[in-house]
mmCIF file of the C-alpha atoms, coordinates in Angstrom:
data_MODEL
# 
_entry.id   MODEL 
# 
loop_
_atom_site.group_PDB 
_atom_site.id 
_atom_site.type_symbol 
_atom_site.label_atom_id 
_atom_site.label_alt_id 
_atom_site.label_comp_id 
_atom_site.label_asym_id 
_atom_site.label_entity_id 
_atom_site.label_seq_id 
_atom_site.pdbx_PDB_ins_code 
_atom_site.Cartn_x 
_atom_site.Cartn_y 
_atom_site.Cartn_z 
_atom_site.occupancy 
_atom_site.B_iso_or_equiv 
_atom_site.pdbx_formal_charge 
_atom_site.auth_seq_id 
_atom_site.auth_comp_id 
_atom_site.auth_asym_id 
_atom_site.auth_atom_id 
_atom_site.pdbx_PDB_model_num 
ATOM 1   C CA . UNK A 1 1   ? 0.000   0.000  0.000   1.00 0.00 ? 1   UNK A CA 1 
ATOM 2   C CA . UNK A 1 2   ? 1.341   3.129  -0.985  1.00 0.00 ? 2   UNK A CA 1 
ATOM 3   C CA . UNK A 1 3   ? 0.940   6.368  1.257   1.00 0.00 ? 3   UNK A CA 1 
ATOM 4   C CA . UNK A 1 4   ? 0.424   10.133 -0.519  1.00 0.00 ? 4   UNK A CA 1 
ATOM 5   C CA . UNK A 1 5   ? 2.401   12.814 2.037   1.00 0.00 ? 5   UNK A CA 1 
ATOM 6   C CA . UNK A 1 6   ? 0.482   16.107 1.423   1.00 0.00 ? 6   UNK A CA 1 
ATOM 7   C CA . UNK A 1 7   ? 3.110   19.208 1.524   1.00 0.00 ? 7   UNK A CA 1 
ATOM 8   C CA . UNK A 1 8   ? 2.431   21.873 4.340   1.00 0.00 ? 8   UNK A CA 1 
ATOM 9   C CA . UNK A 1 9   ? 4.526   24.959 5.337   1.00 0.00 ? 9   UNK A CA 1 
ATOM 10  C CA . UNK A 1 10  ? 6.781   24.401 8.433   1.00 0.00 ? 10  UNK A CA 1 
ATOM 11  C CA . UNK A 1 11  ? 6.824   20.407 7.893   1.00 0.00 ? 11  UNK A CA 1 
ATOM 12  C CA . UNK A 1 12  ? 10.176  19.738 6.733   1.00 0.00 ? 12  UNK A CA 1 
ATOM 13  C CA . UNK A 1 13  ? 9.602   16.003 7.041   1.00 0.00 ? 13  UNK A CA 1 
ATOM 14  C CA . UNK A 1 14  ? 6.522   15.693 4.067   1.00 0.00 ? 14  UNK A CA 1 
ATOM 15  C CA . UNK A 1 15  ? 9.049   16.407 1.214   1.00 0.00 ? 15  UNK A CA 1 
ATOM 16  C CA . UNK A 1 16  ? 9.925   13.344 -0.248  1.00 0.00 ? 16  UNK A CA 1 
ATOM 17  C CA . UNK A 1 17  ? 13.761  14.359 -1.445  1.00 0.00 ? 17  UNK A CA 1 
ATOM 18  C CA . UNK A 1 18  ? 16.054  15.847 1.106   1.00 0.00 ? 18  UNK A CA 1 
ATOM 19  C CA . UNK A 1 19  ? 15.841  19.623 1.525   1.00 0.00 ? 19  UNK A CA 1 
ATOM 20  C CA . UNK A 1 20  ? 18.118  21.424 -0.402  1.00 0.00 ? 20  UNK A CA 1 
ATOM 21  C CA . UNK A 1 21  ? 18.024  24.768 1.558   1.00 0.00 ? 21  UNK A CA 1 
ATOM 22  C CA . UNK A 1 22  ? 17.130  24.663 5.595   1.00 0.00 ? 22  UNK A CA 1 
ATOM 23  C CA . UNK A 1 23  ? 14.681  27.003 5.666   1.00 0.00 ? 23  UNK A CA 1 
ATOM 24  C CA . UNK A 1 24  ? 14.224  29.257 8.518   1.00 0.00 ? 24  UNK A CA 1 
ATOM 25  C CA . UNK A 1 25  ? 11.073  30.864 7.754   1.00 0.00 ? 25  UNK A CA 1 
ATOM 26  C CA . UNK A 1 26  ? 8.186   29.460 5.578   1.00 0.00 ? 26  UNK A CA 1 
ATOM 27  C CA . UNK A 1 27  ? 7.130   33.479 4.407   1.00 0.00 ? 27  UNK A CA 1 
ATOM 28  C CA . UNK A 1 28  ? 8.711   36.795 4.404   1.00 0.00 ? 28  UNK A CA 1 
ATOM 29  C CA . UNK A 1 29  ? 6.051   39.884 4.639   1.00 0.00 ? 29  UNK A CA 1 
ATOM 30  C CA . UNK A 1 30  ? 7.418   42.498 2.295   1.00 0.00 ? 30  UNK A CA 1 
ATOM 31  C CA . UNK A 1 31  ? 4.835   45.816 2.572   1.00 0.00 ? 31  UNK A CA 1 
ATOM 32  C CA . UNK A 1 32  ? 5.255   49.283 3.108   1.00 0.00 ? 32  UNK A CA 1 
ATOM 33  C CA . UNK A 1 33  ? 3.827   49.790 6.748   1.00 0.00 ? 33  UNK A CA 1 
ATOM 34  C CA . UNK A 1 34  ? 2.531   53.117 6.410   1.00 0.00 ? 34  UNK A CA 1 
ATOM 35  C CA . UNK A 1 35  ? -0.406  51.527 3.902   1.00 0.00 ? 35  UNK A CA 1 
ATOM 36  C CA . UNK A 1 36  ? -0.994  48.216 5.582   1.00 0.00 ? 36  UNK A CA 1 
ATOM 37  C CA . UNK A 1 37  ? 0.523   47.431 8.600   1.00 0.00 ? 37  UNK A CA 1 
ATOM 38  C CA . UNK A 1 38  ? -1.995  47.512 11.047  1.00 0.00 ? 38  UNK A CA 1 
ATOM 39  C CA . UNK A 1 39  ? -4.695  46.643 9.101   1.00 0.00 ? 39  UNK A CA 1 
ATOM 40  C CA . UNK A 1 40  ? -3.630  43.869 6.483   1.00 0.00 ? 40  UNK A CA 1 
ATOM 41  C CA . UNK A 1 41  ? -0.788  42.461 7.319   1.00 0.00 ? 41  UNK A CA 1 
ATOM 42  C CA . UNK A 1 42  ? -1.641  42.095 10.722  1.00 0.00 ? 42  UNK A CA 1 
ATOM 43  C CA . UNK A 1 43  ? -4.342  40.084 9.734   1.00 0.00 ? 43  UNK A CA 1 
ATOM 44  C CA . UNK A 1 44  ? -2.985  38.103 6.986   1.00 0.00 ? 44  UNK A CA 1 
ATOM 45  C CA . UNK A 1 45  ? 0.441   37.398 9.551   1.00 0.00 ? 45  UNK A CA 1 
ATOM 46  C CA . UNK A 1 46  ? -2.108  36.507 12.663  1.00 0.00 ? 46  UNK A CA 1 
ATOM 47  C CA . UNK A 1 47  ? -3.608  33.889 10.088  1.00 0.00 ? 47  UNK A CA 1 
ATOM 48  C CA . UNK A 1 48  ? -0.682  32.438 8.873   1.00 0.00 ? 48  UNK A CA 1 
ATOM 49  C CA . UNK A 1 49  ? 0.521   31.505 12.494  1.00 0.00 ? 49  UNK A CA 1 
ATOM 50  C CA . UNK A 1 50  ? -1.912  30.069 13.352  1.00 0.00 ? 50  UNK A CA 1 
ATOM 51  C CA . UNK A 1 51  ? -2.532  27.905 10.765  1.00 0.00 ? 51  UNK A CA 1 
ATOM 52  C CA . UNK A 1 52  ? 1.615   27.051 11.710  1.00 0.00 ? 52  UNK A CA 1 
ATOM 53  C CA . UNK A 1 53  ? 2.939   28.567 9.008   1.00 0.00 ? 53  UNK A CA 1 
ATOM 54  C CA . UNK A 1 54  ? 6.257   30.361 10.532  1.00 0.00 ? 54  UNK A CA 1 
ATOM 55  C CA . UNK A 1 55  ? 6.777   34.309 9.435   1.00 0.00 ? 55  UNK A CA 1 
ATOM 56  C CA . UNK A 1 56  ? 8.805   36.665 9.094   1.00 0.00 ? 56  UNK A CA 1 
ATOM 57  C CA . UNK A 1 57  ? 7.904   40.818 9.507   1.00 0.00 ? 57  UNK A CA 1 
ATOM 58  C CA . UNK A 1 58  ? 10.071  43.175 9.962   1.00 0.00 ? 58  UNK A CA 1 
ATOM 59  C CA . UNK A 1 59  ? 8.495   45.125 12.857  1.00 0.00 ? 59  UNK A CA 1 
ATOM 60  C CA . UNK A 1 60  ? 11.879  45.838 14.852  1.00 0.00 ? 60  UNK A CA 1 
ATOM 61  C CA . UNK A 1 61  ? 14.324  46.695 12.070  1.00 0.00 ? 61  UNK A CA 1 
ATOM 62  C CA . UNK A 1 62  ? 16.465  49.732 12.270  1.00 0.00 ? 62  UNK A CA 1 
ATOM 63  C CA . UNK A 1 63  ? 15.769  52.060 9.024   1.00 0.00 ? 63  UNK A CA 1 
ATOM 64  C CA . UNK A 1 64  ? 18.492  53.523 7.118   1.00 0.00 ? 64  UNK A CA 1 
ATOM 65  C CA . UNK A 1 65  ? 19.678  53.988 3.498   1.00 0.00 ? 65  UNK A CA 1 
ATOM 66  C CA . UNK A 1 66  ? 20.613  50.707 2.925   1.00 0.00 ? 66  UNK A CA 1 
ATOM 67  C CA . UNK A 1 67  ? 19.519  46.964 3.724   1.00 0.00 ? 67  UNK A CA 1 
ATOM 68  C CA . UNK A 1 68  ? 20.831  45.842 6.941   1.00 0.00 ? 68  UNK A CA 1 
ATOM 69  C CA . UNK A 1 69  ? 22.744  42.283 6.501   1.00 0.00 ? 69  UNK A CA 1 
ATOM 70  C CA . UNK A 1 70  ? 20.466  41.106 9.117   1.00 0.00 ? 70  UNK A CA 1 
ATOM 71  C CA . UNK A 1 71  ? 17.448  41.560 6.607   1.00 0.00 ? 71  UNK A CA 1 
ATOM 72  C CA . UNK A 1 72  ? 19.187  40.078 3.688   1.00 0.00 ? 72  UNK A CA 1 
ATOM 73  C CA . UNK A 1 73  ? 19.574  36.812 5.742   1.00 0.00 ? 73  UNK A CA 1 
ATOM 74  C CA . UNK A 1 74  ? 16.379  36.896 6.336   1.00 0.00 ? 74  UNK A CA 1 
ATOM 75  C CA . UNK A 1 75  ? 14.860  37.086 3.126   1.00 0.00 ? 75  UNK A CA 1 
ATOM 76  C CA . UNK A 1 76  ? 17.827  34.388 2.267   1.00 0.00 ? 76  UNK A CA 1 
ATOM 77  C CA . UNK A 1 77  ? 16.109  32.233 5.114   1.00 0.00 ? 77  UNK A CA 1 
ATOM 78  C CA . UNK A 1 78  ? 12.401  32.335 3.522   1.00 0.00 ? 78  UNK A CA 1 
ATOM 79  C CA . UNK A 1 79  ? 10.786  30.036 1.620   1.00 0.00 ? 79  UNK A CA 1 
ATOM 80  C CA . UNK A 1 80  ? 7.598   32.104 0.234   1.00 0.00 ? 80  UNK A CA 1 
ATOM 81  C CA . UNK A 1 81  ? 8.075   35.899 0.122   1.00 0.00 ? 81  UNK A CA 1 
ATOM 82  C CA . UNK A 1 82  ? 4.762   37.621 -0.178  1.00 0.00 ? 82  UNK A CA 1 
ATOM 83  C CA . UNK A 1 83  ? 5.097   41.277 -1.401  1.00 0.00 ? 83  UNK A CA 1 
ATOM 84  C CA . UNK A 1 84  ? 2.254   43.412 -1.046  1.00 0.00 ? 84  UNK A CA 1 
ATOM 85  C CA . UNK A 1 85  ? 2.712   46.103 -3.243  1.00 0.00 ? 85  UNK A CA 1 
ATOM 86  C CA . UNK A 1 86  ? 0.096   49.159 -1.860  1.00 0.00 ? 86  UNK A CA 1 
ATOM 87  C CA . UNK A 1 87  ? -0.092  53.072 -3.246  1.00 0.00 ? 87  UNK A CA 1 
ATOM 88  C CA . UNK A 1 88  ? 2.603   54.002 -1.669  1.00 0.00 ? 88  UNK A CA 1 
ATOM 89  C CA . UNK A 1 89  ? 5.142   50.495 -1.931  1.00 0.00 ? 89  UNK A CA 1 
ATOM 90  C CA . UNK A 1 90  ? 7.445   52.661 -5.016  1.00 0.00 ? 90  UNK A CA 1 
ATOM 91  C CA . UNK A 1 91  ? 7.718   55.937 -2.007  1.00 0.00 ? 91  UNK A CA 1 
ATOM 92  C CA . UNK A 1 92  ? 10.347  53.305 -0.069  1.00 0.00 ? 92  UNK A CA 1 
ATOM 93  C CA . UNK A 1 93  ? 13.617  52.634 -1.590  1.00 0.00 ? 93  UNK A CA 1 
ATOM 94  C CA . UNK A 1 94  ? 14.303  50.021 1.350   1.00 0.00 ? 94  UNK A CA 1 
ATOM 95  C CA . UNK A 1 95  ? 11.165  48.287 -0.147  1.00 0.00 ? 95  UNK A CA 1 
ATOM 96  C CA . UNK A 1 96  ? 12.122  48.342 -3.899  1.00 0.00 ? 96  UNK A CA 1 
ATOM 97  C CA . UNK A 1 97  ? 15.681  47.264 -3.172  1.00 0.00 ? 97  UNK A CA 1 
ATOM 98  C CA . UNK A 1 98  ? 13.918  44.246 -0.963  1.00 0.00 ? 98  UNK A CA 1 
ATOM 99  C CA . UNK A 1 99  ? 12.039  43.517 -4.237  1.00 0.00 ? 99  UNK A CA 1 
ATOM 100 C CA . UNK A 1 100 ? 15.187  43.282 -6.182  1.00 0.00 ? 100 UNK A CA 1 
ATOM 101 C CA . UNK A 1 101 ? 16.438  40.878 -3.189  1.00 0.00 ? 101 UNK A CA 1 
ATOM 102 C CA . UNK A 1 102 ? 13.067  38.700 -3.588  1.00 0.00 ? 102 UNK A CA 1 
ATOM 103 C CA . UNK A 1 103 ? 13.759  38.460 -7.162  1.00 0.00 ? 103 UNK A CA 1 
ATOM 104 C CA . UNK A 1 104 ? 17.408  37.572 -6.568  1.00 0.00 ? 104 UNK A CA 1 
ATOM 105 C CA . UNK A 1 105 ? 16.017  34.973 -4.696  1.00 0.00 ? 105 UNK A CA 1 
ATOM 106 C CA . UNK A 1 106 ? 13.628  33.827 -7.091  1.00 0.00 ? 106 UNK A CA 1 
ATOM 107 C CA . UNK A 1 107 ? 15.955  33.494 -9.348  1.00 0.00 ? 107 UNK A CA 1 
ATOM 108 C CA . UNK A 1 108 ? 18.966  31.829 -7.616  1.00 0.00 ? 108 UNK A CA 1 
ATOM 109 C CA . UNK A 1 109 ? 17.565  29.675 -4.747  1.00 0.00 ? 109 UNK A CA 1 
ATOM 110 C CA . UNK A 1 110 ? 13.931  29.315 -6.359  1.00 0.00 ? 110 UNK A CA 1 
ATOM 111 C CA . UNK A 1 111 ? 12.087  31.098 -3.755  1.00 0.00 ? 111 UNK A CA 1 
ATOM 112 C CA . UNK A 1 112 ? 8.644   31.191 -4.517  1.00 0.00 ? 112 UNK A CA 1 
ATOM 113 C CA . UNK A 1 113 ? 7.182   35.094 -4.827  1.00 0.00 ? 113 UNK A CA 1 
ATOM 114 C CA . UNK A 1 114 ? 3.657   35.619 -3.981  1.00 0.00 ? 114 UNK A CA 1 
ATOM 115 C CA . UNK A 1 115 ? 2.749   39.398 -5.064  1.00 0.00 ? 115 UNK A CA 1 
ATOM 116 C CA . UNK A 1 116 ? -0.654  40.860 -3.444  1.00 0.00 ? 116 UNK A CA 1 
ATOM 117 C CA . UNK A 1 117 ? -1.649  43.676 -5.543  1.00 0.00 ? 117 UNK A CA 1 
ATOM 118 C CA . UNK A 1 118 ? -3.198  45.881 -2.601  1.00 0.00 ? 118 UNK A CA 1 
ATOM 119 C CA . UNK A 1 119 ? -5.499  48.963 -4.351  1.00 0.00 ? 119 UNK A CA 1 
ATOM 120 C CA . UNK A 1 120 ? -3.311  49.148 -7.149  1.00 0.00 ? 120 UNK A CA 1 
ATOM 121 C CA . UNK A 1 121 ? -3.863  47.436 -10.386 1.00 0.00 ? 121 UNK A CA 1 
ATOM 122 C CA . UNK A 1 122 ? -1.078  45.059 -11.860 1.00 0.00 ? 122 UNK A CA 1 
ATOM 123 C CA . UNK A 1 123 ? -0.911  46.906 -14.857 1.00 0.00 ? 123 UNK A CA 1 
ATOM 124 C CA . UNK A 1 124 ? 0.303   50.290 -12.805 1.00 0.00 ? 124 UNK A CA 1 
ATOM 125 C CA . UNK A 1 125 ? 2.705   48.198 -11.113 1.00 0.00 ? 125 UNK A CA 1 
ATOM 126 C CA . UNK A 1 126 ? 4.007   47.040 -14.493 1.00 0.00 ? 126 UNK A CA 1 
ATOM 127 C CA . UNK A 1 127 ? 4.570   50.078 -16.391 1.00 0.00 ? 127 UNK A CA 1 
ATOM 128 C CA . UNK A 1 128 ? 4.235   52.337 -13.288 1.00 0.00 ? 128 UNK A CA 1 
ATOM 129 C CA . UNK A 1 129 ? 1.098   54.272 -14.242 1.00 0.00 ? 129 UNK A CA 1 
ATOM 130 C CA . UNK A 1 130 ? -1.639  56.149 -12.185 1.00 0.00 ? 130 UNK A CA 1 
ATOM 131 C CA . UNK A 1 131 ? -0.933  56.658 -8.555  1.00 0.00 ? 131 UNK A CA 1 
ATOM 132 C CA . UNK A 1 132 ? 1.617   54.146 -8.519  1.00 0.00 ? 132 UNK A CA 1 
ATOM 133 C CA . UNK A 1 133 ? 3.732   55.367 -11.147 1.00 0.00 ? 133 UNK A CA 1 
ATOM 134 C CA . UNK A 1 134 ? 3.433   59.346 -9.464  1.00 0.00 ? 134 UNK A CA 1 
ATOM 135 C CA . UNK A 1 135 ? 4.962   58.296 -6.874  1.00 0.00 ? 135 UNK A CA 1 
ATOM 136 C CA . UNK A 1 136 ? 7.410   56.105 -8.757  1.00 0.00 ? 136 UNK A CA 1 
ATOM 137 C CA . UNK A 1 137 ? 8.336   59.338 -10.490 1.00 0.00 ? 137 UNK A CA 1 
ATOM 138 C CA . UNK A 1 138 ? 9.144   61.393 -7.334  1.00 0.00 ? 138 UNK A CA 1 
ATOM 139 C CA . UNK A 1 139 ? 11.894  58.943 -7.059  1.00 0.00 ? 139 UNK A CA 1 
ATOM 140 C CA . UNK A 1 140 ? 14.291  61.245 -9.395  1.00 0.00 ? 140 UNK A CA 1 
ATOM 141 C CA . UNK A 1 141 ? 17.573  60.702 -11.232 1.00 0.00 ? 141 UNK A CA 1 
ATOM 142 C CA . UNK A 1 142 ? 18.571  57.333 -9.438  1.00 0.00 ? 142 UNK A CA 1 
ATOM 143 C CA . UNK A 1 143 ? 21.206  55.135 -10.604 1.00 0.00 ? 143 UNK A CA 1 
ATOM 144 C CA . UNK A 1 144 ? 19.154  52.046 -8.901  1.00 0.00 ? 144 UNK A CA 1 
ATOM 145 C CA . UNK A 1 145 ? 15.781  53.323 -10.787 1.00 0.00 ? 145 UNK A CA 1 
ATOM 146 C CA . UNK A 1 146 ? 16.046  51.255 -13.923 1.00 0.00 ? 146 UNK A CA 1 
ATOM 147 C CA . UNK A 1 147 ? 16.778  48.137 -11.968 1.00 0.00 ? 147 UNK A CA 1 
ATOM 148 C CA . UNK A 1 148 ? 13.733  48.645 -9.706  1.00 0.00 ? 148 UNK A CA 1 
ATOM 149 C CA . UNK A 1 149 ? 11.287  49.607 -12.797 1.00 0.00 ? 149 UNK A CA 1 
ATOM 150 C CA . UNK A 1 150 ? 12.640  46.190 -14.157 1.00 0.00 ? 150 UNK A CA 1 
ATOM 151 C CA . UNK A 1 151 ? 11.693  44.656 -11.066 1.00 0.00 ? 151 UNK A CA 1 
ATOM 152 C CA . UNK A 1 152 ? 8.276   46.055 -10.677 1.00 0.00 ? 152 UNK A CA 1 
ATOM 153 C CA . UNK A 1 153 ? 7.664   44.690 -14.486 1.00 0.00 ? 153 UNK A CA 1 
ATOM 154 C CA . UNK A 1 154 ? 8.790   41.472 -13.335 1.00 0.00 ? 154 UNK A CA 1 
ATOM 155 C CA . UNK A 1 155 ? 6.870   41.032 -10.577 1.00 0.00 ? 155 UNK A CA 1 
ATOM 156 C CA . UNK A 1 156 ? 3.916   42.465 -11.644 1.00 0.00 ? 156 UNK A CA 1 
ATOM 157 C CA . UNK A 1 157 ? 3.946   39.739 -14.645 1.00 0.00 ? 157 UNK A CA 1 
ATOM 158 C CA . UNK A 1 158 ? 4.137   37.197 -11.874 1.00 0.00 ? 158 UNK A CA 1 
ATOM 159 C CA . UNK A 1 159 ? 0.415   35.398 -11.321 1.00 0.00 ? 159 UNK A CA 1 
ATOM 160 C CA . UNK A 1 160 ? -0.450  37.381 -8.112  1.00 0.00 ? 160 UNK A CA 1 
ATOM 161 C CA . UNK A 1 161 ? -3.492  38.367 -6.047  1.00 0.00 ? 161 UNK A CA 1 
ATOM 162 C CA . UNK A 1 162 ? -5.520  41.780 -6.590  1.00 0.00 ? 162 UNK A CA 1 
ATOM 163 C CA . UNK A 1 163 ? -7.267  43.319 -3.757  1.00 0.00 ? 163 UNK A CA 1 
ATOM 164 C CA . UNK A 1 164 ? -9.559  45.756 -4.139  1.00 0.00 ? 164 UNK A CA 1 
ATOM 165 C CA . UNK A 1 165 ? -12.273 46.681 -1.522  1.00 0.00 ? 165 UNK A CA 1 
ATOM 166 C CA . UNK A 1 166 ? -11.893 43.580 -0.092  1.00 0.00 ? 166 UNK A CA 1 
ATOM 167 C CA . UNK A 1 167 ? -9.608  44.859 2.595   1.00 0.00 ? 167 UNK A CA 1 
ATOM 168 C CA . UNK A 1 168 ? -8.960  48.176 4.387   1.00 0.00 ? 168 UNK A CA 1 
# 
């Protein structure tokens, strides 16, 4: 009699092969606070744990210009990243040069990259239009800028998950 193993987040032990990467967290929350913190995310994190799926937010991370190390291990570390990109997602540079660290990821170590499209259509995202791409725009002359609008193509091309009204 053969027995089916059904794959769940956090259970290391229902892959069939060996793990190629330890994981240390099944998702990384990538938002910019300001639009969905405490509203949101705090929802969609207080679900995931406790359906035992292990996250990561990064509620006590010192700001500066660039990505701590600390962060890049972290995003290293995940298996999922879900990026919910919001209105004002493009006004962060810390939060477009995580996106070029998810894609990295995506990329190299196969993370998978979950994008929530958050009262912003995919199509602004992708060619930075409408309120998305105004802000993009206030950005100015920056050497990085062409990498992120790559970036924002990319991930907007990924399948993802538009919310409209749904959520406040």
């Amino acid at each position: 009699m053969t027995s089916s193993r059904t794959f769940r987040l956090g259970d290391s032990s229902s892959s069939s092969s060996p793990s190629i990467r330890p994981w240390n967290h099944d998702v990384f929350l990538s938002f910019r606070g300001e639009d969905v913190r405490h509203n949101f995310i705090s929802h969609l994190n207080h679900a995931l744990l406790q359906n035992g799926i292990k996250t990561y937010i990064d509620n006590n991370l010192e700001r500066g210009e660039e990505i701590s190390p600390a962060l890049f291990k972290a995003i290293e570390g995940s298996m999922i990243s879900i990026i919910v990109l919001s209105k004002n997602y493009v006004e962060s540079r810390w939060c477009l040069d995580e996106l070029l660290k998810f894609l990295d990821c995506m990329e190299t170590m196969k993370q998978i990259v979950l994008p929530i499209f958050y009262h912003v259509d995919p199509s602004e995202v992708r060619h930075q239009k409408g309120i998305f791409g105004e802000s993009f725009d206030k950005l100015g002359d920056n050497a990085k800028k062409l990498k992120w609008k790559v970036a924002l193509k990319t991930v907007a091309d990924l399948s993802g998950f538009p919310l409209a009204n749904n959520f406040r």
